[in-house]
N, C-alpha and C positions, 0 to 999 in steps of 0.2 A: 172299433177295435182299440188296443191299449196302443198309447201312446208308444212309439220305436225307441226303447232304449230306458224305460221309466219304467220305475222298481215301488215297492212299500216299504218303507221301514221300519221296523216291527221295535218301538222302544218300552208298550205297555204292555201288561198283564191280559187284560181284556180281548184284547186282538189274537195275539199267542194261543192261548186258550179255545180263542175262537175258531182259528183254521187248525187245532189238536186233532179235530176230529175226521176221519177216514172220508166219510162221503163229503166234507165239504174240500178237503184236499183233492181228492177227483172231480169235483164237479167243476173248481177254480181251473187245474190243468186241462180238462177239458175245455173251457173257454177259453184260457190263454194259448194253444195248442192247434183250436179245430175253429176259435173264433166266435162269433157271436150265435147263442143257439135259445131255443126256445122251453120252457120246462118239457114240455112234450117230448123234446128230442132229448134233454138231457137224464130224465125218467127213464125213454127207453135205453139211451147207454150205459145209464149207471144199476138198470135193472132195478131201482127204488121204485114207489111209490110218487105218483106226481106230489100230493101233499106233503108227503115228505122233501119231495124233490125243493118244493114250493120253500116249507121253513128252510131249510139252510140255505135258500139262496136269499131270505129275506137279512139269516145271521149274517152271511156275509157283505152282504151289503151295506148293513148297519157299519160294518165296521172297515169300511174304503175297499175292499178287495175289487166289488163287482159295479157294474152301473146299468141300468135298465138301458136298451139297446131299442126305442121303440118305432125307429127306420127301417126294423127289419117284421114288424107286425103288420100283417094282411089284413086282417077282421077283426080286433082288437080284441077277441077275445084271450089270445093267445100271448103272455108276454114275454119277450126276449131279453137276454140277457149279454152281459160282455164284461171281459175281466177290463181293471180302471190299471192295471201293470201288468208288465213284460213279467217280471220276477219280483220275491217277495225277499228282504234281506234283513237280517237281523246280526249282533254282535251279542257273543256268548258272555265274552268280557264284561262288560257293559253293565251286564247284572250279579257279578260275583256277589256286591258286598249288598243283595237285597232278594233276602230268600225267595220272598212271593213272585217277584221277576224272574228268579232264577228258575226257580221250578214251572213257572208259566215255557218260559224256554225249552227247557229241558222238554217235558211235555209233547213240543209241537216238535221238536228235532227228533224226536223218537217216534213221532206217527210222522214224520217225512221218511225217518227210513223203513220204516215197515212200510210203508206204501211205493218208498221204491224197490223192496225184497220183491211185492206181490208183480210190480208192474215186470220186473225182473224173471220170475219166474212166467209171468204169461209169454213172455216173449221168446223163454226156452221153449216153453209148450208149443209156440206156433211159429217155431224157426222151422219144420220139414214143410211148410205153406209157402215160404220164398223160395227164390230162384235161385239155384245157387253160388251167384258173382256177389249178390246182397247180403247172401251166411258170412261169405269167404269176406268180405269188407268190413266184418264184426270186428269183434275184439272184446275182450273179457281179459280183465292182469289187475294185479298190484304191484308195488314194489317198495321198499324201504331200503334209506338209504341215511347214514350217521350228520346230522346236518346243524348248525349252529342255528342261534336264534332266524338271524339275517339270513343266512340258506334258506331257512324255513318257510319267511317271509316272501323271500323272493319265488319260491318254488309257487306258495299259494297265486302272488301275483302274477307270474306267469302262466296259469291255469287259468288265473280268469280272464288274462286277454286272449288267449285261445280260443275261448269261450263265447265273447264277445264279438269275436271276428267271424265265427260260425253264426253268432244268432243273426248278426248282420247281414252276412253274403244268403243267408236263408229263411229270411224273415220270408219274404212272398215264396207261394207254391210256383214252381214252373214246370213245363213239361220235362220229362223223366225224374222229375222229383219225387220224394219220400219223406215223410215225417221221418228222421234221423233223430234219436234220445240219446241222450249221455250221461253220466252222472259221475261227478267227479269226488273224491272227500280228502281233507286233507287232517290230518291232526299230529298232536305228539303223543308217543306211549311213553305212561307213566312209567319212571324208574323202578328197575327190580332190585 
């Protein structure tokens, strides 16, 4: 399993690029998520192809996301897999003044929100499946509010130690637990 509290940090092009794409963004959350799993398994959840399943687990590997798992192989035909981070983090900043970076960025932040729209939308689809104390514990909002550089900052930083103090108290499953998702975003809208 990944290391408790270890991230990737995303500075090049190649990488960005690399997890741009839909099935390798779910196959990663799938293993950082459900933990170490096998092409086989992750085939049948992703509904892919094992050989496809196969390339993009090799893409991401090539490029640190994932690490062969093979403690958890019976008969060795079978290989296993495990994400090498908790979370993958990247700075938008970072690449303003270098297009090819910028757009590698841009890229992968747009297939992270498309893929949390879809994750999004399964989880309307199969909110009438839970019980209803689990609906009623939802929550769905935004809000905006007029705020200085510094507000701004400190609003993100305060989000991500919340964040942090969740992934911690729920890093292991225990009993009456539940895989709990969140997604948070924070940004500034451009002047009208």
């Amino acid at each position: 399993m990944a290391e408790p509290g270890s991230s990737i940090d995303l500075h090049d092009a190649g990488p960005m690029r690399a997890l741009a794409h839909p099935l390798r963004l779910k196959i990663l959350g799938l293993l950082r998520v459900d933990g170490p799993q096998s092409v086989g398994q992750l085939a049948e959840a992703t509904g892919a192809a094992s050989g496809s399943v196969s390339y993009h687990l090799a893409t991401l590997a090539k490029h640190g996301f994932i690490v062969p798992a093979p403690e958890f192989e019976r008969d060795g035909r079978e290989r296993w897999w495990q994400a090498a981070h908790e979370w993958t983090s990247l700075s938008s900043a970072e690449f303003l003044g270098d297009p090819d970076r910028y757009e590698a960025s841009e890229a992968l932040r747009r297939a992270v929100l498309e893929s949390s729209h879809r994750e999004l939308q399964e989880a309307l689809a199969a909110e009438h499946t839970l019980e209803p104390e689990w609906v009623a514990a939802s929550d769905s909002s935004d809000g905006a509010a007029h705020l200085t550089l510094e507000e701004f900052r400190e609003l993100t930083a305060d989000l991500a130690a919340v964040r942090e103090k969740w992934m911690v108290r729920g890093r292991e499953a225990k009993p009456g637990t539940r895989i709990v998702r969140w997604m948070t975003h924070t940004f500034a809208r451009p002047e009208r």
